[in-house]
mmCIF file as gemmi writes it, N, C-alpha and C atoms, coordinates in Angstrom:
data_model
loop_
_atom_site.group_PDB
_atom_site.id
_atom_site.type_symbol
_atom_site.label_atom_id
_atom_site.label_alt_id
_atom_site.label_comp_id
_atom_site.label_asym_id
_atom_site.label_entity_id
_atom_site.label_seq_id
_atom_site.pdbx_PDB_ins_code
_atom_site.Cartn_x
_atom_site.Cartn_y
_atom_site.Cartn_z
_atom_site.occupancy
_atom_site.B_iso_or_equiv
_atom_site.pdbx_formal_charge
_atom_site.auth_seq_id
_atom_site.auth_asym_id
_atom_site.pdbx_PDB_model_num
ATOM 1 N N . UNK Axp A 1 ? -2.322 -15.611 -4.76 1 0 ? 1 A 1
ATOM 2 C CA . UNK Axp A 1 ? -2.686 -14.451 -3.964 1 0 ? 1 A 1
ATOM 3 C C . UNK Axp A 1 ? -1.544 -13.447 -3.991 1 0 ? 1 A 1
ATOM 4 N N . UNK Axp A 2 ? -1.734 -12.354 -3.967 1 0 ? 2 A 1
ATOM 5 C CA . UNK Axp A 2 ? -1.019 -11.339 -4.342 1 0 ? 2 A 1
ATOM 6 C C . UNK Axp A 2 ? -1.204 -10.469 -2.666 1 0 ? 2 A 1
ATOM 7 N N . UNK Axp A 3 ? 0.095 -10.146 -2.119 1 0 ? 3 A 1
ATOM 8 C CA . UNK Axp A 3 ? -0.098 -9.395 -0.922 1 0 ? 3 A 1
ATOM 9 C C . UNK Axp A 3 ? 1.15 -8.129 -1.248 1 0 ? 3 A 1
ATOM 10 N N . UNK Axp A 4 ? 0.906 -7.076 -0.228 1 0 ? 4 A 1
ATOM 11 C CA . UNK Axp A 4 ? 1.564 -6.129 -0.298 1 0 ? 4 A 1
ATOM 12 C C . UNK Axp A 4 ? 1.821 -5.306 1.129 1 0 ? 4 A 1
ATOM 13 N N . UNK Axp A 5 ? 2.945 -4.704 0.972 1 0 ? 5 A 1
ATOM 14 C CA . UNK Axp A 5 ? 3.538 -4.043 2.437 1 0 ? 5 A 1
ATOM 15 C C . UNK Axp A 5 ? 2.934 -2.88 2.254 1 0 ? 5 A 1
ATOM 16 N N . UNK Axp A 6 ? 2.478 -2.179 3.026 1 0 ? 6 A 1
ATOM 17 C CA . UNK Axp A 6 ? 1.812 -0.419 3.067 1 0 ? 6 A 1
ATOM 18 C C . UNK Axp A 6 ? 2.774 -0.117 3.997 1 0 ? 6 A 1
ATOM 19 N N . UNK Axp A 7 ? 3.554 1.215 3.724 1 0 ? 7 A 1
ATOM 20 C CA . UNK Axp A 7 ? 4.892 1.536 4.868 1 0 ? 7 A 1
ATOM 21 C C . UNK Axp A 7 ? 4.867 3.419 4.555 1 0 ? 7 A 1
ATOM 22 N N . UNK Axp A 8 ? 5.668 4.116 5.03 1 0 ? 8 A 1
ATOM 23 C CA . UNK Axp A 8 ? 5.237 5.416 4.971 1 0 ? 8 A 1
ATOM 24 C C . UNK Axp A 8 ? 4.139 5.965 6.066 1 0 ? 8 A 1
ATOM 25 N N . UNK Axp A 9 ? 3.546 4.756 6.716 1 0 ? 9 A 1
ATOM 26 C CA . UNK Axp A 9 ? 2.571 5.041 7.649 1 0 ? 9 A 1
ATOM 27 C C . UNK Axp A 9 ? 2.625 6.43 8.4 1 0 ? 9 A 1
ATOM 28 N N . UNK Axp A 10 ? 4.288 6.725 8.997 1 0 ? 10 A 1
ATOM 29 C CA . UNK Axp A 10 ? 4.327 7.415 9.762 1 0 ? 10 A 1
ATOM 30 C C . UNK Axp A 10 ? 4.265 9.281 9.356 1 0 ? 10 A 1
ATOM 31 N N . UNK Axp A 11 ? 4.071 9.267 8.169 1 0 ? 11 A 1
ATOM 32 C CA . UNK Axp A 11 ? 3.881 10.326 6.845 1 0 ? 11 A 1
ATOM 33 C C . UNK Axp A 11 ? 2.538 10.995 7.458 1 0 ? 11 A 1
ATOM 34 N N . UNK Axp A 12 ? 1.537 9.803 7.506 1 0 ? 12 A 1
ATOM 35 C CA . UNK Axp A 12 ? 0.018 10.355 7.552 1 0 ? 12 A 1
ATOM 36 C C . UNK Axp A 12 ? -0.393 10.291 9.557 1 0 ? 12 A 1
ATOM 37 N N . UNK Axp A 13 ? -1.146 9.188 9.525 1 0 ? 13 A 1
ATOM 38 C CA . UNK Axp A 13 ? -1.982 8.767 10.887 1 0 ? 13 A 1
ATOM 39 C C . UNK Axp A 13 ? -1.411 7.508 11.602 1 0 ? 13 A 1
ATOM 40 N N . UNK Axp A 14 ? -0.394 7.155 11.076 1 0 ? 14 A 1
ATOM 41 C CA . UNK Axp A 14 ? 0.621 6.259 11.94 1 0 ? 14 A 1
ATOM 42 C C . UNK Axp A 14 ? -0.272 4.963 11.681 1 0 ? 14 A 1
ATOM 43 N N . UNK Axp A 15 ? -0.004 3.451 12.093 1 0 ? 15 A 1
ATOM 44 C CA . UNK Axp A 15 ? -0.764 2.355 11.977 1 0 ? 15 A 1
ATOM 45 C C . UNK Axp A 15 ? -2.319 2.46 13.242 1 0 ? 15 A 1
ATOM 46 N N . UNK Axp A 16 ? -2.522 2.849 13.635 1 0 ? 16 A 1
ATOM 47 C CA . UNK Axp A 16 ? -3.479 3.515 14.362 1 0 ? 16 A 1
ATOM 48 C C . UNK Axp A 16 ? -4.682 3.347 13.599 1 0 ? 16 A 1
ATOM 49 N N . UNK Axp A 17 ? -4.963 3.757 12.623 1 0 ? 17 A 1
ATOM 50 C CA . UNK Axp A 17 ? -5.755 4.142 11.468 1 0 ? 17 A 1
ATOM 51 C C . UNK Axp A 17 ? -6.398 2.741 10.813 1 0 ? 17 A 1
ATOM 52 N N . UNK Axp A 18 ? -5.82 1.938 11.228 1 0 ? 18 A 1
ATOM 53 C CA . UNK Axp A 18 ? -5.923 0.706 10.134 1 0 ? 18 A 1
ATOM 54 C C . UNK Axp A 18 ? -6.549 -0.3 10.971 1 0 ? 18 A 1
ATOM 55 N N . UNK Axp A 19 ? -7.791 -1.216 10.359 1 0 ? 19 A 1
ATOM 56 C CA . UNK Axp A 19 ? -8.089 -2.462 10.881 1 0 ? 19 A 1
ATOM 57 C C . UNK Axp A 19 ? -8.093 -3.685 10.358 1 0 ? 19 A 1
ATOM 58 N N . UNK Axp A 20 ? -7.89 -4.784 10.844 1 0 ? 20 A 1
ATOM 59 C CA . UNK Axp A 20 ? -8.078 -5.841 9.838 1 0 ? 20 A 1
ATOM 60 C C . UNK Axp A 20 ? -9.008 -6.346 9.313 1 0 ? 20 A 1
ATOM 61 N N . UNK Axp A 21 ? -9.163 -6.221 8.09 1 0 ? 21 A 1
ATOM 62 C CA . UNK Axp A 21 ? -10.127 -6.846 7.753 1 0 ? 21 A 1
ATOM 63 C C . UNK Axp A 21 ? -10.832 -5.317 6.367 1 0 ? 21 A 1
ATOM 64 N N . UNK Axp A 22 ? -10.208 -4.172 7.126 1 0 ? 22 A 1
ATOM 65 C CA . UNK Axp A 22 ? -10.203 -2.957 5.927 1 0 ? 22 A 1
ATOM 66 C C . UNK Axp A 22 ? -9.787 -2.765 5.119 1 0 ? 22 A 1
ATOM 67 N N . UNK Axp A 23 ? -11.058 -2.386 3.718 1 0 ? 23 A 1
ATOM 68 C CA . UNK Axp A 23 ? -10.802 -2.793 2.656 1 0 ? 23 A 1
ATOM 69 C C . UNK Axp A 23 ? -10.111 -1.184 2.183 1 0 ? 23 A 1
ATOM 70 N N . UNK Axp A 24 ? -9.146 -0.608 1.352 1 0 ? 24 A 1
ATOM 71 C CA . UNK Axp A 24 ? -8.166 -0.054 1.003 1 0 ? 24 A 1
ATOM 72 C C . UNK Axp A 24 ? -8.13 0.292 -0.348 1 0 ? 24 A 1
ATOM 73 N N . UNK Axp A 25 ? -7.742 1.413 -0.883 1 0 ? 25 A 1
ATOM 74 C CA . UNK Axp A 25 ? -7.431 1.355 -2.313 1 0 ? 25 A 1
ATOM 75 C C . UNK Axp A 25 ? -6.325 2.412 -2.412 1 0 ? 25 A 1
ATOM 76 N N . UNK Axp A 26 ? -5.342 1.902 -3.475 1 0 ? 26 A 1
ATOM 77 C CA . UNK Axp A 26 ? -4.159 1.77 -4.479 1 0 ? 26 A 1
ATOM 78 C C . UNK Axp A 26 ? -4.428 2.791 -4.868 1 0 ? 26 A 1
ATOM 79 N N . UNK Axp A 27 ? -3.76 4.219 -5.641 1 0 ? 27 A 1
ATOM 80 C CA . UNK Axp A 27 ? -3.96 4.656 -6.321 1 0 ? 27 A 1
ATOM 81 C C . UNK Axp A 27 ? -2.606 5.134 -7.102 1 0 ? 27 A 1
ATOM 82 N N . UNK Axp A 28 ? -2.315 5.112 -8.241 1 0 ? 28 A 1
ATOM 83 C CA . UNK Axp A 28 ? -1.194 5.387 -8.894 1 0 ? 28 A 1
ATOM 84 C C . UNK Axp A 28 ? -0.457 7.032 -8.904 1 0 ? 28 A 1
ATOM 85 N N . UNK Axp A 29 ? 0.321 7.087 -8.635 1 0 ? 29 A 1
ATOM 86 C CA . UNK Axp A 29 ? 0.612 8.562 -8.627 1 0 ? 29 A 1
ATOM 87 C C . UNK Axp A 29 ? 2.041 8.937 -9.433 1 0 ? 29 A 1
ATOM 88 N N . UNK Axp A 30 ? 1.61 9.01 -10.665 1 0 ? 30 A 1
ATOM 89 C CA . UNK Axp A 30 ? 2.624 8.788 -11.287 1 0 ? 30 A 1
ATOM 90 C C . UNK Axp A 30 ? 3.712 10.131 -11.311 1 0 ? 30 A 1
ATOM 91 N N . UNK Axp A 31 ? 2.914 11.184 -11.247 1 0 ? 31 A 1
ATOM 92 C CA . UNK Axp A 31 ? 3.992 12.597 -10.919 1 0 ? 31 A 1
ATOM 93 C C . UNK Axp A 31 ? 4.646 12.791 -9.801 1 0 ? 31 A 1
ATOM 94 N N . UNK Axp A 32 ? 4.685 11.396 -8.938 1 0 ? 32 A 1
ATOM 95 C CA . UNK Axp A 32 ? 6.065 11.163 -7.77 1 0 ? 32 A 1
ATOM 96 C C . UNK Axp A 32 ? 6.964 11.68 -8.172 1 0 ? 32 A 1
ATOM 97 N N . UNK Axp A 33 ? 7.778 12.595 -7.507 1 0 ? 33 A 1
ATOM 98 C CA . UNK Axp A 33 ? 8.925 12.591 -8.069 1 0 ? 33 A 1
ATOM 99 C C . UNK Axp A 33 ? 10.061 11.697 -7.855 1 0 ? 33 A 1
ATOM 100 N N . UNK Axp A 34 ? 10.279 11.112 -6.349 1 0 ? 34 A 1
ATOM 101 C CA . UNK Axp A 34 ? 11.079 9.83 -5.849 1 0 ? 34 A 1
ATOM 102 C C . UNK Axp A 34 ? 10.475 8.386 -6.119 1 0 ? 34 A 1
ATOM 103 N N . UNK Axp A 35 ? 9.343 8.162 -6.903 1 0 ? 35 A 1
ATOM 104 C CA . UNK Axp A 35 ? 9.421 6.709 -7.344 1 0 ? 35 A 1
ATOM 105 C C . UNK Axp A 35 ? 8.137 7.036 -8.824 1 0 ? 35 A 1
ATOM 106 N N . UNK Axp A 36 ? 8.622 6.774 -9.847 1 0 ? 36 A 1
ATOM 107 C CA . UNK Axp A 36 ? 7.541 6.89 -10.905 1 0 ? 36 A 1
ATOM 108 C C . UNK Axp A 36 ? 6.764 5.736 -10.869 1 0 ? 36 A 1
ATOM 109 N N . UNK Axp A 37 ? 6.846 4.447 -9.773 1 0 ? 37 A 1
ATOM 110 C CA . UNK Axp A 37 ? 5.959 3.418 -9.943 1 0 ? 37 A 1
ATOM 111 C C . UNK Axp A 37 ? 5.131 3.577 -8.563 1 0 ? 37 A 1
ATOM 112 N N . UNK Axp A 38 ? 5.152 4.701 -7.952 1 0 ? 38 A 1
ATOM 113 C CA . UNK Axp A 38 ? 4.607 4.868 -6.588 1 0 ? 38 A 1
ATOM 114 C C . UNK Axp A 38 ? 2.874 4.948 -6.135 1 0 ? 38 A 1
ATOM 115 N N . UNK Axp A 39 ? 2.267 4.138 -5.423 1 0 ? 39 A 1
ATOM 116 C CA . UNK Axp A 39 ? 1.373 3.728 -5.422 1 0 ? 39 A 1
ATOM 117 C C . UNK Axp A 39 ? 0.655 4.28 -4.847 1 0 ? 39 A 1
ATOM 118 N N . UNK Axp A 40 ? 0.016 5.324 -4.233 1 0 ? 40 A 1
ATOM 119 C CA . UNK Axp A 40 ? -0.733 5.658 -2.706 1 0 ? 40 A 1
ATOM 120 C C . UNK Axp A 40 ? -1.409 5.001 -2.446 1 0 ? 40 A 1
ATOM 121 N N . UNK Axp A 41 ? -1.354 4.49 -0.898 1 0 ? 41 A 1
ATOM 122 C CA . UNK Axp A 41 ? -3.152 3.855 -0.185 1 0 ? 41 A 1
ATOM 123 C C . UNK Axp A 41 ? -3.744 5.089 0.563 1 0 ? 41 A 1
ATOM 124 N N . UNK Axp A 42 ? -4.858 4.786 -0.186 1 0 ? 42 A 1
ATOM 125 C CA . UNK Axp A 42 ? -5.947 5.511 0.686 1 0 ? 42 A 1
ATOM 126 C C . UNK Axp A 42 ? -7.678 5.331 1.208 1 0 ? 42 A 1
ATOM 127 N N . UNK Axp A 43 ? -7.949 5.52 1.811 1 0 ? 43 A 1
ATOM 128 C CA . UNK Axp A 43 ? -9.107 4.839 2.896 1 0 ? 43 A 1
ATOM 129 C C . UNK Axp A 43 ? -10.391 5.258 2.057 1 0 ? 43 A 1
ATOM 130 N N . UNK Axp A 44 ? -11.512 4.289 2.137 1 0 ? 44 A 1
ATOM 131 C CA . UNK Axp A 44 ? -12.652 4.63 1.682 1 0 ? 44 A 1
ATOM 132 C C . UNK Axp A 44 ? -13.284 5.942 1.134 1 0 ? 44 A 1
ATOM 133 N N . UNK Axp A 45 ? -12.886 6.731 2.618 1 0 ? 45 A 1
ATOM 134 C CA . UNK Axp A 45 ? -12.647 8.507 2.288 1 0 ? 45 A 1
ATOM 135 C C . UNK Axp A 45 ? -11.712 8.956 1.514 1 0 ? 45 A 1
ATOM 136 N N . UNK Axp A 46 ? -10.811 8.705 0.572 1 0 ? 46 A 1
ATOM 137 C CA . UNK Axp A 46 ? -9.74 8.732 0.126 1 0 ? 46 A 1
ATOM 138 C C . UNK Axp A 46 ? -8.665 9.773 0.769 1 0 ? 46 A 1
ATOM 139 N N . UNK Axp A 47 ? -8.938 9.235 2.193 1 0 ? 47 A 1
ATOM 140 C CA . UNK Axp A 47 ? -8.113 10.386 3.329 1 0 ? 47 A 1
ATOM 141 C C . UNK Axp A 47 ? -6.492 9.367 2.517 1 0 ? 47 A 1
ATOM 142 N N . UNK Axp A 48 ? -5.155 9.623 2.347 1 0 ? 48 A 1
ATOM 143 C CA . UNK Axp A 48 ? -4.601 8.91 2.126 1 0 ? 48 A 1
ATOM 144 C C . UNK Axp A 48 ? -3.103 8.594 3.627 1 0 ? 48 A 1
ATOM 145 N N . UNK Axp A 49 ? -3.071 7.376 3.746 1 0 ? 49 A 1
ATOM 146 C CA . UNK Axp A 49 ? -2.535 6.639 4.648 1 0 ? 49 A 1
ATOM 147 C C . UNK Axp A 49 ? -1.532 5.814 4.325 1 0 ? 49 A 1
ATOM 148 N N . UNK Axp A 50 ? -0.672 5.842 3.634 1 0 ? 50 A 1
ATOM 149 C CA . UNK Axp A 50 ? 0.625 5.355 3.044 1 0 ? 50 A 1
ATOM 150 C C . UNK Axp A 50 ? 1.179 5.018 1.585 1 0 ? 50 A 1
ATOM 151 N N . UNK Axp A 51 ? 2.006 4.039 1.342 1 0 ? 51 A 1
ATOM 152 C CA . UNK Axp A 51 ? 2.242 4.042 0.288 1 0 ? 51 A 1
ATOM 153 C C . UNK Axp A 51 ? 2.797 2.431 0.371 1 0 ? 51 A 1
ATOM 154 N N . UNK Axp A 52 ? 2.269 1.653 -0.98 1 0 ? 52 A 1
ATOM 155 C CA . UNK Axp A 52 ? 2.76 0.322 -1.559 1 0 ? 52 A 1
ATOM 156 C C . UNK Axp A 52 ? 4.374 0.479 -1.272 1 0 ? 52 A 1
ATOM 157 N N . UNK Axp A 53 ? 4.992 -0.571 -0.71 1 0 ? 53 A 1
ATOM 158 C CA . UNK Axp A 53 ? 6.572 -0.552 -0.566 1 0 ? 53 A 1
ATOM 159 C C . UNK Axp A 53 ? 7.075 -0.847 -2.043 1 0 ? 53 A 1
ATOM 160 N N . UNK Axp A 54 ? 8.082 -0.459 -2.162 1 0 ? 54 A 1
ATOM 161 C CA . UNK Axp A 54 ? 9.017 -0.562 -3.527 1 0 ? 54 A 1
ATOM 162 C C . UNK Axp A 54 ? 10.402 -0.638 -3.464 1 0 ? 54 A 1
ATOM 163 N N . UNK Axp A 55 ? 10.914 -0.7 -2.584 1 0 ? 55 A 1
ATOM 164 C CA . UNK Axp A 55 ? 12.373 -1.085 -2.36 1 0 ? 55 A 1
ATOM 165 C C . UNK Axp A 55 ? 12.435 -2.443 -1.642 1 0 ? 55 A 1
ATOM 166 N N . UNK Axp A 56 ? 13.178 -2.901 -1.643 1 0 ? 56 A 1
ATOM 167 C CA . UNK Axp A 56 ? 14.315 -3.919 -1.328 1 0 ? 56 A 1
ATOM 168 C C . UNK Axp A 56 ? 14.049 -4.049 0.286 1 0 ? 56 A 1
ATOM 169 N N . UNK Axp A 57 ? 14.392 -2.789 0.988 1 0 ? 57 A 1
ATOM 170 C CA . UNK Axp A 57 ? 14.479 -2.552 2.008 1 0 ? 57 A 1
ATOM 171 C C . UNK Axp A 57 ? 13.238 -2.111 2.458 1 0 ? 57 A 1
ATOM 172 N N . UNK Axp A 58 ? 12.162 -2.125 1.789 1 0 ? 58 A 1
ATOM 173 C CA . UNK Axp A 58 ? 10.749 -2.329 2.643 1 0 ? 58 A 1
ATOM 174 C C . UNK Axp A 58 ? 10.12 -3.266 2.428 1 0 ? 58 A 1
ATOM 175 N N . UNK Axp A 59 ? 9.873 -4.407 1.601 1 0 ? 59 A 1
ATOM 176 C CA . UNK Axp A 59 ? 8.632 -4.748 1.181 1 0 ? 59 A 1
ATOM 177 C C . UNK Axp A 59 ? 8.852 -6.217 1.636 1 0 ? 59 A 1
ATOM 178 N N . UNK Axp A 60 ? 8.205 -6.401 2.499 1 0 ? 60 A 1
ATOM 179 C CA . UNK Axp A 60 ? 8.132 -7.861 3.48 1 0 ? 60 A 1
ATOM 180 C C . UNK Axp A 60 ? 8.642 -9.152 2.692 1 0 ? 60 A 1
ATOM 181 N N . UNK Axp A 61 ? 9.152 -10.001 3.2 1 0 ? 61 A 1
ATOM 182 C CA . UNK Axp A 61 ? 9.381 -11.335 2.308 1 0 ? 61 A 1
ATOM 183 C C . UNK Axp A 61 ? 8.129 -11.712 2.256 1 0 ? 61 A 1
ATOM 184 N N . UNK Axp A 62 ? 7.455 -12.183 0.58 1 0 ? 62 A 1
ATOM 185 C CA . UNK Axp A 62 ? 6.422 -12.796 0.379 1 0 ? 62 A 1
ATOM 186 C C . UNK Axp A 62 ? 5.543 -12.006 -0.047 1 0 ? 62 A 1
ATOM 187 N N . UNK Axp A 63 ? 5.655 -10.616 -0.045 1 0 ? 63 A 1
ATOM 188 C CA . UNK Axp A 63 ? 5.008 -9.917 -0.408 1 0 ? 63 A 1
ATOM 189 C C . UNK Axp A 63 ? 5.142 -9.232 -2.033 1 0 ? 63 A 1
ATOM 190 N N . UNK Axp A 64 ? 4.751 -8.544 -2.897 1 0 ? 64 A 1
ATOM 191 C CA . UNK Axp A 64 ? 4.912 -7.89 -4.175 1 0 ? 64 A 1
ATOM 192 C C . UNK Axp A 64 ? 5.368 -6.396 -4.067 1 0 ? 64 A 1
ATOM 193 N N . UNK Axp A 65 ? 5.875 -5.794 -4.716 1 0 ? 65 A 1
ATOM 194 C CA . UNK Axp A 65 ? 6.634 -4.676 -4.673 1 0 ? 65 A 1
ATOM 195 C C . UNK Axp A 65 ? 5.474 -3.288 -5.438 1 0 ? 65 A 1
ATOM 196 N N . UNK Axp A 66 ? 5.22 -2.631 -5.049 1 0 ? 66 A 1
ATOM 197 C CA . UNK Axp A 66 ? 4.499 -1.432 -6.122 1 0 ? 66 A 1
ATOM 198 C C . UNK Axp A 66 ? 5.411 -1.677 -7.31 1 0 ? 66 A 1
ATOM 199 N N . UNK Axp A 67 ? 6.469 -1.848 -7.852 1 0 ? 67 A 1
ATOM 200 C CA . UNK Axp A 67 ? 6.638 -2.12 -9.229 1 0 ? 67 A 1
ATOM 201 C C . UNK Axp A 67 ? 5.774 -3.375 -9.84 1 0 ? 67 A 1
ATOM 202 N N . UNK Axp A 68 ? 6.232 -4.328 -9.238 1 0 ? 68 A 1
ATOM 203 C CA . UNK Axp A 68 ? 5.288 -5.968 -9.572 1 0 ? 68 A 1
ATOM 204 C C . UNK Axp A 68 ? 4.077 -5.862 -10.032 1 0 ? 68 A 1
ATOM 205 N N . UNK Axp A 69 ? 3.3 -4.785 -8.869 1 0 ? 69 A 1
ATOM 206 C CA . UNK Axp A 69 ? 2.156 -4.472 -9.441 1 0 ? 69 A 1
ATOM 207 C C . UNK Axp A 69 ? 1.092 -3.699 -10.184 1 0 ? 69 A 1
ATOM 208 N N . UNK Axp A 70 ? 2.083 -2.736 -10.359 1 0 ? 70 A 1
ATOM 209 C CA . UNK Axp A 70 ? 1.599 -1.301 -11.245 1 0 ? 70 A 1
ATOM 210 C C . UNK Axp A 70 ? 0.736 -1.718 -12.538 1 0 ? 70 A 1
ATOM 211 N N . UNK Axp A 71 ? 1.406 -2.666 -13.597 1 0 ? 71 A 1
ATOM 212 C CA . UNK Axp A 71 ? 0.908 -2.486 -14.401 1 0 ? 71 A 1
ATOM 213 C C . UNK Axp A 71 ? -0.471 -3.832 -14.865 1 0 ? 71 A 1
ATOM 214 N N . UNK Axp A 72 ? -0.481 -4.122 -13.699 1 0 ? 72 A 1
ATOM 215 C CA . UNK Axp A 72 ? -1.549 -5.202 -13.004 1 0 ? 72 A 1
ATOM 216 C C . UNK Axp A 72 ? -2.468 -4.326 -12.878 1 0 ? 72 A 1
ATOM 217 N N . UNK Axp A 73 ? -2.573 -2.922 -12.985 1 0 ? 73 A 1
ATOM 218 C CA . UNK Axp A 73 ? -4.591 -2.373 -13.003 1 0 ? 73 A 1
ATOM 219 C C . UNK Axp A 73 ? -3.936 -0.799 -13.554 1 0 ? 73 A 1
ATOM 220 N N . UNK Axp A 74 ? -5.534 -0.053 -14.099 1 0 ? 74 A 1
ATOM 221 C CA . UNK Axp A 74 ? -5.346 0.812 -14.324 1 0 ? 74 A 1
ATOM 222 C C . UNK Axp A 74 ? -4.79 1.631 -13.955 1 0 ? 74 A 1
ATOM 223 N N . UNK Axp A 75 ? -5.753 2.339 -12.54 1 0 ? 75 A 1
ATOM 224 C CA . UNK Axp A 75 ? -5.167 3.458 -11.877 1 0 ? 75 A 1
ATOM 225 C C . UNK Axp A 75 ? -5.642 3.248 -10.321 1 0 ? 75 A 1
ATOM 226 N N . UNK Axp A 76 ? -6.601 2.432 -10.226 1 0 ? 76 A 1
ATOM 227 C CA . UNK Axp A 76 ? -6.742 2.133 -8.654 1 0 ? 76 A 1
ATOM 228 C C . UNK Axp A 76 ? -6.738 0.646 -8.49 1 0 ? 76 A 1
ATOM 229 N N . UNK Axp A 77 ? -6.633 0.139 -7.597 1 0 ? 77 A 1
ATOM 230 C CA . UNK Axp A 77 ? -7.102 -1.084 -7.047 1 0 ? 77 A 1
ATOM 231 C C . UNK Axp A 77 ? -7.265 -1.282 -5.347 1 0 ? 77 A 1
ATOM 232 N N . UNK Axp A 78 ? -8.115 -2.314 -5.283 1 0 ? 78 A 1
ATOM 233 C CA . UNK Axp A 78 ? -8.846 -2.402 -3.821 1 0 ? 78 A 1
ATOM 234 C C . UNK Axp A 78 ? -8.025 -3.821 -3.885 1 0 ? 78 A 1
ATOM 235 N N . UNK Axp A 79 ? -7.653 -3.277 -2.17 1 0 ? 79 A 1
ATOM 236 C CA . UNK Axp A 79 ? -6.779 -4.064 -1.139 1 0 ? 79 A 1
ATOM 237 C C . UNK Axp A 79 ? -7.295 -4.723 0.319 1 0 ? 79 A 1
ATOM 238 N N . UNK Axp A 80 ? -7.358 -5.278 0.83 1 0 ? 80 A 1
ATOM 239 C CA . UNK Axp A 80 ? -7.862 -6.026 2.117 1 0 ? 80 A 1
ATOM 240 C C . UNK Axp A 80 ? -6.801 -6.085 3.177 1 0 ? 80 A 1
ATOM 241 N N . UNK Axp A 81 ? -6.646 -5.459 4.308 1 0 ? 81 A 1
ATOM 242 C CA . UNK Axp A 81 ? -5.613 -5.297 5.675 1 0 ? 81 A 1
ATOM 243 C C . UNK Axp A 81 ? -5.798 -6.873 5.791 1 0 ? 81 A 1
ATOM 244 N N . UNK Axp A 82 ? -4.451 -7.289 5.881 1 0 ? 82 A 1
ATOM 245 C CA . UNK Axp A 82 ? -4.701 -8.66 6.803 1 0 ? 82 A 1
ATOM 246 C C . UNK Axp A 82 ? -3.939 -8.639 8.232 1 0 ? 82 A 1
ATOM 247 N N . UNK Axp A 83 ? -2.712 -8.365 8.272 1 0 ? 83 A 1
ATOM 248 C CA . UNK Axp A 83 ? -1.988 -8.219 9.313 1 0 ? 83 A 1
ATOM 249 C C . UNK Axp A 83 ? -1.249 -6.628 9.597 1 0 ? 83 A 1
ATOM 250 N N . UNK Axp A 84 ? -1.506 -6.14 10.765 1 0 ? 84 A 1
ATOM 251 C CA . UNK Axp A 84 ? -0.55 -4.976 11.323 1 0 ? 84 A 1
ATOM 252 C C . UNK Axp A 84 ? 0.561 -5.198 12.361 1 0 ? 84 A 1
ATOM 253 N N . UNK Axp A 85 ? 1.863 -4.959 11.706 1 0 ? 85 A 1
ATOM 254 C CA . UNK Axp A 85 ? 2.713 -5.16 12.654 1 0 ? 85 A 1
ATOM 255 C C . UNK Axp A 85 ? 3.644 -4.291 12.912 1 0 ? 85 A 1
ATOM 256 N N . UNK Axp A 86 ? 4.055 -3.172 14.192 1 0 ? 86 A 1
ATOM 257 C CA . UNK Axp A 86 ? 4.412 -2.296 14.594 1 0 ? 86 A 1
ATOM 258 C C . UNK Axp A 86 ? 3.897 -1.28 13.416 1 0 ? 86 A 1
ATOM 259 N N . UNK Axp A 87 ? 5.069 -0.878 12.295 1 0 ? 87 A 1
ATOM 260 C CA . UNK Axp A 87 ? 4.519 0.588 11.457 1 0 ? 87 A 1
ATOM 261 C C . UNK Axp A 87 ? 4.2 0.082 10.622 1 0 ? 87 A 1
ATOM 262 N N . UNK Axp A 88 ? 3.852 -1.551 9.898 1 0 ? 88 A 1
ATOM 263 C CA . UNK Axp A 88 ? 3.947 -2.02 8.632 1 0 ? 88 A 1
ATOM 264 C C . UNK Axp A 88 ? 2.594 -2.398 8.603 1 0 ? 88 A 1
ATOM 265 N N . UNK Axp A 89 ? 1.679 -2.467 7.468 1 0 ? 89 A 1
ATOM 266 C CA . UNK Axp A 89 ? 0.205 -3.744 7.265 1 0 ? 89 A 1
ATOM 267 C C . UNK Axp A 89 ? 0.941 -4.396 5.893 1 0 ? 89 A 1
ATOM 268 N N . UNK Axp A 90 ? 0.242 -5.112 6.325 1 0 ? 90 A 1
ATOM 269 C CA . UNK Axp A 90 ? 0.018 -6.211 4.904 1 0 ? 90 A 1
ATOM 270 C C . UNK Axp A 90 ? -1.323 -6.422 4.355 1 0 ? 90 A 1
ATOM 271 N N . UNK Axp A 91 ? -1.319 -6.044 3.068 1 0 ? 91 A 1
ATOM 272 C CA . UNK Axp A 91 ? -2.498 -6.378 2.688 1 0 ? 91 A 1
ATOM 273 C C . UNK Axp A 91 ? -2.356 -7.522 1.468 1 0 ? 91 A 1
ATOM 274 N N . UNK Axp A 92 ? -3.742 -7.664 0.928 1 0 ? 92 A 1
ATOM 275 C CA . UNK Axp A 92 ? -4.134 -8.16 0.027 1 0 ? 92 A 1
ATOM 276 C C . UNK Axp A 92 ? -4.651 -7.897 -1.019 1 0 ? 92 A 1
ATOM 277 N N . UNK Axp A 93 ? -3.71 -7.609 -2.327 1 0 ? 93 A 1
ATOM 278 C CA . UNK Axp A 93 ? -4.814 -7.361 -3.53 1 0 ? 93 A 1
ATOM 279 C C . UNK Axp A 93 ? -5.995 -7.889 -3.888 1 0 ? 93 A 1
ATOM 280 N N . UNK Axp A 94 ? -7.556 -7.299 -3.988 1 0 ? 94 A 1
ATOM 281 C CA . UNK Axp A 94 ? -8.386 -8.159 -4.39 1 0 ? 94 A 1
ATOM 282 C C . UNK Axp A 94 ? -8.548 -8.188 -5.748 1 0 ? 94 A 1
């Protein structure tokens, strides 16, 4: 199983926005200019609501990094909320 930190929350609609059990999608954004492996999440509506962690200093123990998983799918992939804790979710790659 493959899980991932969503962080940046406080960018968009804060953890507020998020339920468990909501399904999520990845989208690659490669003309980042601060991370070329940078991932966006964004909601069914593709309103977008954070970003895959990629540093050191975000990405939960146990979890995969937006680098780890970039080249694991094209350009989107669908994710599953499992846990919200203060500004962080964790999801699940499906």
């Amino acid at each position: 199983m493959n899980y991932i930190t969503i962080v940046a929350t406080h960018q968009f609609f804060g953890t507020d926005i998020f339920k468990v059990g909501q399904v999520l999608t990845g989208v690659k954004e490669p003309e980042n200019s601060f991370d070329s492996e940078a991932i966006k999440v964004v909601t069914e509506s593709d309103v977008p609501c954070g970003y895959i962690a990629n540093s050191v200093h975000t990405v939960a123990k146990g979890c995969h990094s937006a680098g780890r998983i970039y080249d694991s799918f094209e350009n989107r992939v669908k994710m599953k909320v499992l846990f919200i804790v203060k500004n962080v979710v964790i999801a699940e790659i499906l």
